[in-house]
C-alpha positions in Angstrom: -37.7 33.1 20.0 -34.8 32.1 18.4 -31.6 30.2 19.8 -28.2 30.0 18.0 -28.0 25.7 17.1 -25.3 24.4 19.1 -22.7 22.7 16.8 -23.6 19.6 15.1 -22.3 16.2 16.2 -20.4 14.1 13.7 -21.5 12.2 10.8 -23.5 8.9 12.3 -23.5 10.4 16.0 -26.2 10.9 17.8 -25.8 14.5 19.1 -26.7 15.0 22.9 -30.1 16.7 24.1 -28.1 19.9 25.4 -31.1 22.2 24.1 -33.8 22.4 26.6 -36.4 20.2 26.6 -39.3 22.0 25.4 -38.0 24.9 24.4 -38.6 27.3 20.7 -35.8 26.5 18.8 -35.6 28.4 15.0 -33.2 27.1 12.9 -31.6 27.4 9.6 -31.0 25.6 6.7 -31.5 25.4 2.6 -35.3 25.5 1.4 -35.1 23.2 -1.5 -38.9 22.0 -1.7 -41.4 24.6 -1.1 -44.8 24.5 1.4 -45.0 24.5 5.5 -45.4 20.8 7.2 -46.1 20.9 10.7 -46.6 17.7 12.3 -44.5 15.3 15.0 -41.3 14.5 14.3 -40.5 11.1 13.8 -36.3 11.4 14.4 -34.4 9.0 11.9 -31.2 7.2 13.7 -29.3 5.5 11.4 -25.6 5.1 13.2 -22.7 5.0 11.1 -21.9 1.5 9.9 -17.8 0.3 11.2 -16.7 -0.8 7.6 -14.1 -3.6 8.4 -11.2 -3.7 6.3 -8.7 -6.7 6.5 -6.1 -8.0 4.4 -7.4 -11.5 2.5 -5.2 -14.6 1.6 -4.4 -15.1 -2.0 -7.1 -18.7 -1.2 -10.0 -16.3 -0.4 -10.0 -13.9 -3.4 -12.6 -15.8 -5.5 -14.8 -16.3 -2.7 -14.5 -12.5 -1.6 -15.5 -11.9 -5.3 -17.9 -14.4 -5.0 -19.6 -12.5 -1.6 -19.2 -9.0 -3.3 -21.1 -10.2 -6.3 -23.8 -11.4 -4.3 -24.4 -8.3 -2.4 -24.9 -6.5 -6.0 -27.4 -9.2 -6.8 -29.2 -8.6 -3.8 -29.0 -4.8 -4.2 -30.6 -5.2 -7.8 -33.4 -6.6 -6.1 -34.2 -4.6 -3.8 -33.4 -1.5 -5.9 -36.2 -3.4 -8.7 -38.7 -3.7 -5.9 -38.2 -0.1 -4.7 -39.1 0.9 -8.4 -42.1 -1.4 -8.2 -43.2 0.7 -5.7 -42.4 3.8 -6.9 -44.9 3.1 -10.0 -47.5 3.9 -7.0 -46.4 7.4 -6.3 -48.6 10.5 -7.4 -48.3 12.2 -10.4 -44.5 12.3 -12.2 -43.0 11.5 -9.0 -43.3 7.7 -10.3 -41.3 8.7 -13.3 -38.8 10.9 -11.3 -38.3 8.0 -8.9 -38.3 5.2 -11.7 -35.4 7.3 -13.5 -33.4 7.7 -10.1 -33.4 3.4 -9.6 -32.6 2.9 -13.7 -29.6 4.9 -12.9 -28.8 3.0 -9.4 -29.2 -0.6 -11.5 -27.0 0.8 -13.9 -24.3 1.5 -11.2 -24.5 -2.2 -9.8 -23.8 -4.0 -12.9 -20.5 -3.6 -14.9 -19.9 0.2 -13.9 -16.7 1.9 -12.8 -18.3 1.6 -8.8 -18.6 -2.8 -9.2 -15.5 -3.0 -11.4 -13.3 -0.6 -8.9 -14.1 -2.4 -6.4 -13.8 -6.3 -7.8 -10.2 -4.4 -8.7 -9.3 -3.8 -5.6 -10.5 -7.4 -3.9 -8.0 -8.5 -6.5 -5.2 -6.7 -6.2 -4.6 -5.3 -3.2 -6.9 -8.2 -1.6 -9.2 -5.9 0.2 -12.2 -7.4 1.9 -15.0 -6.4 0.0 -16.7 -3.5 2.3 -13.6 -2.3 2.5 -13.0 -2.1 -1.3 -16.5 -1.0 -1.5 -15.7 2.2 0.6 -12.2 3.4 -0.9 -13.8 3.1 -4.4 -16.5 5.4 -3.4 -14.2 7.9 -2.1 -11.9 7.5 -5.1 -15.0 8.3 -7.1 -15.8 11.1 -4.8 -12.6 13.0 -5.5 -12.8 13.0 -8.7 -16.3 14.9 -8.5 -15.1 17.2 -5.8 -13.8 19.8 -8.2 -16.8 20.0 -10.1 -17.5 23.7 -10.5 -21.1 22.8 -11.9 -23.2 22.0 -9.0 -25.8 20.2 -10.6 -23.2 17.7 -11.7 -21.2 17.6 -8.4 -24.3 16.2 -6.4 -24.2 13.3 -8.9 -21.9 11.7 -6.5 -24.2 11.6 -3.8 -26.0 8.4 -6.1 -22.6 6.5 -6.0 -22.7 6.9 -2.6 -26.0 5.5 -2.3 -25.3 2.6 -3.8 -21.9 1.8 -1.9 -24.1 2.6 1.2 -26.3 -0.4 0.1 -23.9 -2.8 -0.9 -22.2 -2.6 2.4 -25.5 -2.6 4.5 -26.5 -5.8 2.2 -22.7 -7.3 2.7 -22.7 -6.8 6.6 -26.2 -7.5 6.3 -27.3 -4.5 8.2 -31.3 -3.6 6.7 -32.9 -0.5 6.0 -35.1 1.2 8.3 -38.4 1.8 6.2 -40.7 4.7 7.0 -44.0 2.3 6.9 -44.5 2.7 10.8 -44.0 6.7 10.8 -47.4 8.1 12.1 -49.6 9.8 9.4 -48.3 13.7 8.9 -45.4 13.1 10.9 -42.4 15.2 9.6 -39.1 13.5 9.0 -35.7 14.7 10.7 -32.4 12.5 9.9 -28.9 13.1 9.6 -29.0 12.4 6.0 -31.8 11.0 3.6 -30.5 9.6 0.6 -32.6 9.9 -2.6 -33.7 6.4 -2.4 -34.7 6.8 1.2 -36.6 10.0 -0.1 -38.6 7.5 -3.1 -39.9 5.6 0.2 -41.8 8.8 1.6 -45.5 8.6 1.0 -46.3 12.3 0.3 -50.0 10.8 2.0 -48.3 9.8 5.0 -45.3 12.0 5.2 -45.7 16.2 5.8 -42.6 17.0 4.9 -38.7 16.5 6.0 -35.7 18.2 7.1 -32.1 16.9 7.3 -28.4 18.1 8.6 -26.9 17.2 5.3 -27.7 18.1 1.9 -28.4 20.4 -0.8 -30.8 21.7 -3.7 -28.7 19.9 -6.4 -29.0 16.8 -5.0 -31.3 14.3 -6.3 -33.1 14.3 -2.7 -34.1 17.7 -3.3 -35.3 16.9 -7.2 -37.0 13.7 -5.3 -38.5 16.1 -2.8 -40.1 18.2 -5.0 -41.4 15.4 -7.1 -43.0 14.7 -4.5 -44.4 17.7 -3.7 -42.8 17.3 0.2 -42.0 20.6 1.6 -38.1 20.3 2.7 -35.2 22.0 4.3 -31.6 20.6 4.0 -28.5 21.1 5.6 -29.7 22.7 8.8 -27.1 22.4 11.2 -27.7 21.3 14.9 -31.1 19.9 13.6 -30.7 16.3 16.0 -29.7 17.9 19.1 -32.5 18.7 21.8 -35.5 16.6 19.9 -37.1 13.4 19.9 -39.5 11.6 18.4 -43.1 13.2 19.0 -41.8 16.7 19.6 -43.9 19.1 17.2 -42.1 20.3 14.7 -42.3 23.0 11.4 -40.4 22.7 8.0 -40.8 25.9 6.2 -39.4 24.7 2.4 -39.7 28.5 1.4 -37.6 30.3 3.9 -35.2 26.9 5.1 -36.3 26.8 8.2 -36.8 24.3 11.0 -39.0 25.1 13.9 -38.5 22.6 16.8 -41.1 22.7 19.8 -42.5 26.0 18.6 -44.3 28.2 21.2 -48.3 28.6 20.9 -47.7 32.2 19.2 -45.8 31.2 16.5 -47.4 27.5 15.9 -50.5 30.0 15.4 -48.6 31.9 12.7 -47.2 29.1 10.5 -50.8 27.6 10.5 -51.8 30.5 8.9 -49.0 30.8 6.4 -49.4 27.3 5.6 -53.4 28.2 4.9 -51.8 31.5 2.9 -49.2 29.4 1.2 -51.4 27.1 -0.5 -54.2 29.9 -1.5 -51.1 31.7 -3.1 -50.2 28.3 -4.9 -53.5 27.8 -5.8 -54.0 31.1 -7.9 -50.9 30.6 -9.2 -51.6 26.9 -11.1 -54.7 29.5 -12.4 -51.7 31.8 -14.2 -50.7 29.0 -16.8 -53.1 29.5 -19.2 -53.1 33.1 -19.1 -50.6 35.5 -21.3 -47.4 36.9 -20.3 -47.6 40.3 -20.9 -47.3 43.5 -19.3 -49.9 46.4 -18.1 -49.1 48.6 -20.5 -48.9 45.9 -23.2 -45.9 44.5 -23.6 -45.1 40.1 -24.1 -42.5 39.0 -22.4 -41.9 34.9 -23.4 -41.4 32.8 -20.1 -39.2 29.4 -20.7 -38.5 26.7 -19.0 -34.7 25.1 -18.5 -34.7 21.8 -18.1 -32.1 19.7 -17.0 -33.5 16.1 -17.8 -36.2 15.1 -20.1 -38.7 14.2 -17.1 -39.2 17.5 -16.4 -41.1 18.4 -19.8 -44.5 17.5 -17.9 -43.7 20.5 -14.9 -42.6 23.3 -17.7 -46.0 22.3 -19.4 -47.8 22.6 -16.8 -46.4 25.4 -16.0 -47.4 27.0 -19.1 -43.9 27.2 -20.1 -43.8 28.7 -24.2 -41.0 26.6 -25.0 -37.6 25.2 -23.3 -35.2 27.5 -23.4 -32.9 26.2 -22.3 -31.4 22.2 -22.0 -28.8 20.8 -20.3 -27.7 17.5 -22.5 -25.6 16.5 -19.7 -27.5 13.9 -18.2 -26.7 12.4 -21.7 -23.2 11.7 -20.2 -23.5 10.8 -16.8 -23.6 7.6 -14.6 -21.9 5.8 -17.8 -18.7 4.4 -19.0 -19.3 5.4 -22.8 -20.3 7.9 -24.8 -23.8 8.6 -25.9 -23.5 7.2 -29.6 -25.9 9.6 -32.8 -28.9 7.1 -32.7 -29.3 7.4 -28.9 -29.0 10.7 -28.8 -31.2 11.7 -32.0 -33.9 9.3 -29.9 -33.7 11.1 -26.6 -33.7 14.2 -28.5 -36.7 13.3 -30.8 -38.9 12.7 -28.0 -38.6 15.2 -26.3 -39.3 18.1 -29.0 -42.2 16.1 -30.0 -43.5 16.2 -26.4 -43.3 19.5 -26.9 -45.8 19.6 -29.4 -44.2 22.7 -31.7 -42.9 25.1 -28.8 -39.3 26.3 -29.3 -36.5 23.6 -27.7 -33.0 25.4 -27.1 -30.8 22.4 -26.9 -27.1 23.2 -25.2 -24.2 21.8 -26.3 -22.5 19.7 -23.5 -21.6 22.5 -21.1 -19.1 19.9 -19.1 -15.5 19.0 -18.6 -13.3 15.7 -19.3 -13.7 15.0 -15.6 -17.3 15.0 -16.0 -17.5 12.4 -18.5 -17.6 9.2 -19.5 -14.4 6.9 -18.3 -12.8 6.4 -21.6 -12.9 10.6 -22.4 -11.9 11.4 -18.6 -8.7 9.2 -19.1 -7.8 10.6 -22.4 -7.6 14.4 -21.2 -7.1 14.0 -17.6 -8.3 16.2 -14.8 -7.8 19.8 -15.1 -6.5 21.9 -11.8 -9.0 24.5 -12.4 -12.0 22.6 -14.2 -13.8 26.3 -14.2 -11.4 27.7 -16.4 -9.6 24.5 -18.0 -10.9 22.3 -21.3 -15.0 22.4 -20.7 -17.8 23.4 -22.6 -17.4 24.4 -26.3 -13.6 24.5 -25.9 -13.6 20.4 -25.2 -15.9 20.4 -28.5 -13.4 21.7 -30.6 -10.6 20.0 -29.1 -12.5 16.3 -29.7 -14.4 17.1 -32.9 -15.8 13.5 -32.8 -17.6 14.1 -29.3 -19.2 17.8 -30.9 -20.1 16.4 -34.4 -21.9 13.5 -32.7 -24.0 16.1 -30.5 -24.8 18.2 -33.3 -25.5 15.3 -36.2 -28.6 14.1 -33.3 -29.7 17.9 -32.9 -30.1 18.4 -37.3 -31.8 14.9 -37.1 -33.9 15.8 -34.1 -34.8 19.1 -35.4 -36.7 17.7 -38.6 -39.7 16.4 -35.9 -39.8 20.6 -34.5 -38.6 23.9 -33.5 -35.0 22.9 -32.4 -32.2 25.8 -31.6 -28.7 25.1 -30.8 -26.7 26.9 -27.7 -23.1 26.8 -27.2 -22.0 27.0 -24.1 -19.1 29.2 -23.2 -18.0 31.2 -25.9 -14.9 33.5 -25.9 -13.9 34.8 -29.5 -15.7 34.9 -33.1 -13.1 32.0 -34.0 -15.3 29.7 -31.9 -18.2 30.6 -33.6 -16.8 30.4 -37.0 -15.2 26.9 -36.1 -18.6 25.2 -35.2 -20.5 27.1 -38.0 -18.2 25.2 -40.3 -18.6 21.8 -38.2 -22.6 22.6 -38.3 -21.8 22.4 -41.7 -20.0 19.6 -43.0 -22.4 17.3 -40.5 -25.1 18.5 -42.6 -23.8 18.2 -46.0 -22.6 14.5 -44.3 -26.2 13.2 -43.3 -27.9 14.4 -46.3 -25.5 12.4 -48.3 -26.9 9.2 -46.2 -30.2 9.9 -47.1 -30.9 11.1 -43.5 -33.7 13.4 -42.8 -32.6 16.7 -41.3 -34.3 19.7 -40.3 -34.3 22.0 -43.2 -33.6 25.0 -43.0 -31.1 24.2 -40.0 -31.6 24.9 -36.8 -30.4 28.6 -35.5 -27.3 28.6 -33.7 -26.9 31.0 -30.4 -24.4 31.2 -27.9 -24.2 31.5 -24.1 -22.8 35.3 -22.9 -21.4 33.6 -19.7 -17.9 35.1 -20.2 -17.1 38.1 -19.6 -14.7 38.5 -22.7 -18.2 36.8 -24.8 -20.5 40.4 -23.5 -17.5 42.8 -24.1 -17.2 41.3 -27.6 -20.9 40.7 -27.8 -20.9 43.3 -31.0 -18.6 41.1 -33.0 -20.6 37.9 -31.9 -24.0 39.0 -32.5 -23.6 39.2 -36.5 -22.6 35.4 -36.5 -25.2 34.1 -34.8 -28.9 33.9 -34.7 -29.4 34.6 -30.8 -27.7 35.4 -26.8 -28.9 33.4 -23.8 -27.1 35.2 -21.4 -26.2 32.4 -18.2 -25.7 34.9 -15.3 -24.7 32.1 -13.0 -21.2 31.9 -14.7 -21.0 35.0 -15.4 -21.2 36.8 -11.8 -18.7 33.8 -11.5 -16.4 34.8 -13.7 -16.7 38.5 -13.6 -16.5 38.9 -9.8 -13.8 36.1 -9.3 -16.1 34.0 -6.8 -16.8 30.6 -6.5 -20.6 30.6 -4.8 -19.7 26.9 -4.0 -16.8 28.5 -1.6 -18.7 29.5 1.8 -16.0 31.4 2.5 -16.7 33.8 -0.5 -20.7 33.2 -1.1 -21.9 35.9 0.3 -20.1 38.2 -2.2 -21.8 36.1 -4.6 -23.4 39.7 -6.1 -26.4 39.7 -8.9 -26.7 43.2 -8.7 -22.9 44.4 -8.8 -22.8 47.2 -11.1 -20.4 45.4 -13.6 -21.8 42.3 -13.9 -25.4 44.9 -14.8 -23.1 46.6 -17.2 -21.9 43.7 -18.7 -25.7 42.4 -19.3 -26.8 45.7 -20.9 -23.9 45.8 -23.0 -25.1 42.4 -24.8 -28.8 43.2 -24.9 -27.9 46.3 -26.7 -25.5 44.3 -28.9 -28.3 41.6 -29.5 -30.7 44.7 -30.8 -28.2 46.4 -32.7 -27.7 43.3 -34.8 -31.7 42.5 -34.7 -31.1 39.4 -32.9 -33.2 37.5 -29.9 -31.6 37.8 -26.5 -32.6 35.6 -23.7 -31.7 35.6 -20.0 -31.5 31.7 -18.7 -29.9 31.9 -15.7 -31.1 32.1 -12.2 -31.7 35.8 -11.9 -34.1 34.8 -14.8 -36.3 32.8 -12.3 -36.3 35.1 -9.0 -39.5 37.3 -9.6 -37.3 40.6 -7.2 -35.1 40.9 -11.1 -38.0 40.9 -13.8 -38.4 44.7 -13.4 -34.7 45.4 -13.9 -34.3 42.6 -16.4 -37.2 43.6 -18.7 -36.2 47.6 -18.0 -32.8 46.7 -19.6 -34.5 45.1 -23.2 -34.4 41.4 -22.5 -37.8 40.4 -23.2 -37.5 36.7 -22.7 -36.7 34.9 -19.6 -35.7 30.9 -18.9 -36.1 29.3 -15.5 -37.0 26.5 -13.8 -40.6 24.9 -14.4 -41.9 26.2 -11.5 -40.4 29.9 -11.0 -42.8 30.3 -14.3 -45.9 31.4 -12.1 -43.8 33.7 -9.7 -42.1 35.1 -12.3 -45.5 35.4 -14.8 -47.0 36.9 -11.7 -44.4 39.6 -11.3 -44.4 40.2 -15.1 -48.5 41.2 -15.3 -48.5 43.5 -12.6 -45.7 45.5 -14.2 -45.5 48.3 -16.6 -42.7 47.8 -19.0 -42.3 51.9 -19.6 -41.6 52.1 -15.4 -39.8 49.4 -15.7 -37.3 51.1 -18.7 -37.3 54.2 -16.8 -36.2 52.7 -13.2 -33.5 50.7 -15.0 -32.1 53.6 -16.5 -31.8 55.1 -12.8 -30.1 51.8 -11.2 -27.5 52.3 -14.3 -26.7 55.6 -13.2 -25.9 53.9 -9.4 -22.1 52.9 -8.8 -22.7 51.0 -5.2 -24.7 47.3 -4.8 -26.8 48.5 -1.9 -28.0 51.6 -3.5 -29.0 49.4 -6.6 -30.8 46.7 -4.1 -33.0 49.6 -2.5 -33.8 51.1 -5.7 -34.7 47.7 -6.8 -36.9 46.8 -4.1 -38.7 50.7 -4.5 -39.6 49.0 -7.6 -41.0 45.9 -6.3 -42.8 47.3 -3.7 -40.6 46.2 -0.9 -39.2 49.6 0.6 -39.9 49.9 4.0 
């Protein structure tokens, strides 16, 4: 049975056992780490930690400083010994992990967190937790517009940092998971990503929390890890203790608490069904992508940091099409200079070993970036529709010629395209064209080895005014990725951020379909590839309609691949046409959703 979750307590309160003891309780949260643990629950009570906050005497200052810079000391320690440990864990989890501390020891020494808050010991003579805690929600704010979500959940690493330099400066340890008993399953207010690097995927079935999301670096830590999860599942701490059996169902986001015999018997055997189904999907990567009657359809990976290469390969990705070069940017004070970024590049496309590598121009606002840029151009009031993406490029030249110079060099080592994100007009295209241009006629006057011919130049149909245009773009470049994140966004006027306004978050809203046809058929017109990289590209329920329309190659996470290659090989690609020529005829979202499911099978 199911019971409606009473309401959560607050943040660091214990919430009291008002459920009854003993009884089902279903509830529901955010599936961000697939597979069913079932197991005891070993309940994680942290408390909230008081910060103090005192005004100090001119006399104290250096010794405040003094006690502050200790505490980062101390926290470089620990956060080197946690890596240590992290070389232990299965598979690329240790790499995963190890990247998640380098950025965390980057944060404690001379980054905007440690030098805010030395600032405000100073100045406004703020005891040092104190300072520690208004700099992290100063920080915070200026990530909470953040339309890109991805980037958003960044802040929840400065957070965990300022959580461990006031635990080491009130000298309050951490509670370790050593003495958790073996399968237990993990239910806490919150688990920061550090706390997630400490879960031994031997010891640990799986975890659920009240707080949290699939951005976060938990969840990317989770799935590392290969820990089925469920976040943000509200009420989870209220009527359970420690011992009480409990089921995390990372699929559906789903928390079972004292589950009755009936529906313990279930799980069990959609656990057993789960991992069959997982295991006959690892046996897909090698095979081809193609249809029954025929037909290839090229499955890519997106990637949004270099780690991940490993996952798309082994998940018999054909290429990257699509990557996010922010993480170039982030957790930093300056900018990425050519050298670096022709290195990061390099590596990665040779790790690739010849497979197409669509590399995206930063797709990011001034607020998003390094100090020095952010304080140049400010914040904008709308950072969805303010200076981002290709229009920041063209505003500091300097910051889009850099980008590009490490792409032409990093392209000479393999099959490297360029992406632009955000395109509105055929003067945008014509602008970087010429940029493109002069940086290549620049290096080869240095001597510098560049990829010859250069690399093909796409942009992003993420804007509506882009895919209404599409027929003027398509003759200047050399491909479409079309994002459909942004542009339901944008064509629908909804911010899927806003749960206010989610759930009219609408894939299958016959304008936004219309839009998509429109700049396929503009893409075949001109004889051009056109790509779909956005999520619809990785849920296996759109393939049908997708591939019905003319796209014939999707981009997705590393490991929708299988699904998605799955859905593709048991589908004919002339049923496919012919159904997506019916849902164009429809002018309603529900009658498009059932004629979509008749395709999949689904119907009832």
């Amino acid at each position: 049975m199911r019971t409606e979750p009473p309401k959560p307590p607050g943040p660091g309160r214990k919430g009291p056992r008002d459920a009854t003891p003993g009884l089902e309780r279903a509830l529901r949260g955010l599936g961000v780490s697939p597979g069913i643990a079932i197991g005891p629950a070993h309940v994680v009570d942290v408390g909230a930690i008081q910060v103090p906050e005192y005004c100090l005497p001119e006399a104290a200052l250096a010794e405040e400083l003094a006690r502050f810079q200790a505490a980062a000391e101390k926290a470089q320690r620990q956060v080197r010994k946690l890596k240590q440990k992290a070389g232990a864990l299965p598979g690329a989890a240790a790499e995963d992990v190890g990247f998640l501390l380098e950025a965390h020891l980057a944060m404690l020494s001379g980054s905007r967190l440690t030098r805010g808050v030395e600032r405000r010991i100073r100045e406004d003579r703020l005891n040092a937790e104190a300072a520690v805690q208004a700099e992290i929600a100063s920080i915070a704010q200026t990530f909470a517009g953040m339309q890109d979500a991805y980037l958003a959940a960044r802040v929840a690493d400065v957070r965990e940092v300022g959580r461990r330099l006031i635990r080491n400066l009130m000298d309050r340890p951490f509670q370790a998971f050593s003495q958790v008993p073996v399968g237990a399953v993990v239910l806490a207010e919150e688990l920061t990503p550090a706390d997630t690097a400490l879960l031994d995927p031997r010891r640990i079935g799986g975890f659920a929390t009240v707080l949290g999301g699939a951005e976060g670096h938990t969840a990317i830590m989770a799935r590392s890890l290969s820990l089925p999860a469920t976040l943000g599942v509200a009420g989870l701490l209220q009527g359970v203790a420690s011992g009480d059996t409990v089921i995390v169902d990372g699929v559906a986001g789903r928390v079972i608490v004292n589950p009755a015999a009936e529906t313990l018997a279930a799980y069990e055997r959609r656990r057993e069904a789960w991992l069959a189904e997982r295991r006959t999907l690892k046996g897909l990567s090698a095979l081809p992508s193609v249809t029954t009657d025929g037909v290839p359809v090229t499955l890519q990976a997106n990637l949004e940091l270099p780690r991940e290469v490993d996952a798309a390969l082994e998940a018999g990705a054909a290429g990257i099409g699509l990557l996010r070069t922010e993480f170039l940017y982030m957790n930093r004070d300056t900018l990425p200079d050519e050298e670096e970024q022709t290195a990061i590049l390099t590596d990665l496309i040779v790790r690739m070993n010849g497979r197409p590598v669509t590399a995206r121009t930063l797709d990011a606002g001034g607020e998003k970036l390094a100090t020095a840029l952010r304080q140049r151009f400010g914040e904008s009031a709308n950072p969805a529709l303010g200076l981002r993406a290709i229009r920041l490029g063209l505003t500091e030249p300097k910051l889009l010629e850099t980008q590009l110079a490490a792409m032409l060099r990093a392209g000479a080592h393999g099959n490297l395209r360029i992406l632009l994100p955000m395109i509105a007009s055929v003067a945008e295209v014509r602008q970087v064209r010429e940029m493109l241009a002069t940086v290549a006629r620049r290096l080869r006057r240095r001597g510098v080895r560049i990829a010859n011919p250069l690399p093909k130049l796409g942009v992003m149909i993420e804007v509506p005014g882009a895919a209404l245009s599409a027929d003027a773009l398509a003759p200047l470049v050399d491909f479409f990725a079309i994002g459909t994140n942004d542009l339901i966004q944008y064509t629908l006027a909804i911010d899927r951020g806003d749960e206010q306004v989610a759930h009219l978050y609408d894939p299958l809203h016959p304008a936004v379909l219309r839009l998509v046809q429109f700049s396929v058929e503009a893409a075949r017109r001109a004889g051009i590839p056109v790509s779909v990289c956005g999520e619809m590209a990785g849920d296996p329920r759109y393939a049908a309609l997708l591939l019905g329309l003319g796209v014939r190659d999707l981009s997705m996470g590393p490991g929708s691949i299988p699904l998605v290659k799955r859905r593709v090989r048991a589908l004919s690609m002339a049923d496919a046409t012919a159904q997506a020529r019916r849902i164009m005829e429809q002018s309603d979202s529900a009658r498009i959703a059932a004629l979509l499911d008749e395709i999949n099978g689904l119907a009832a």
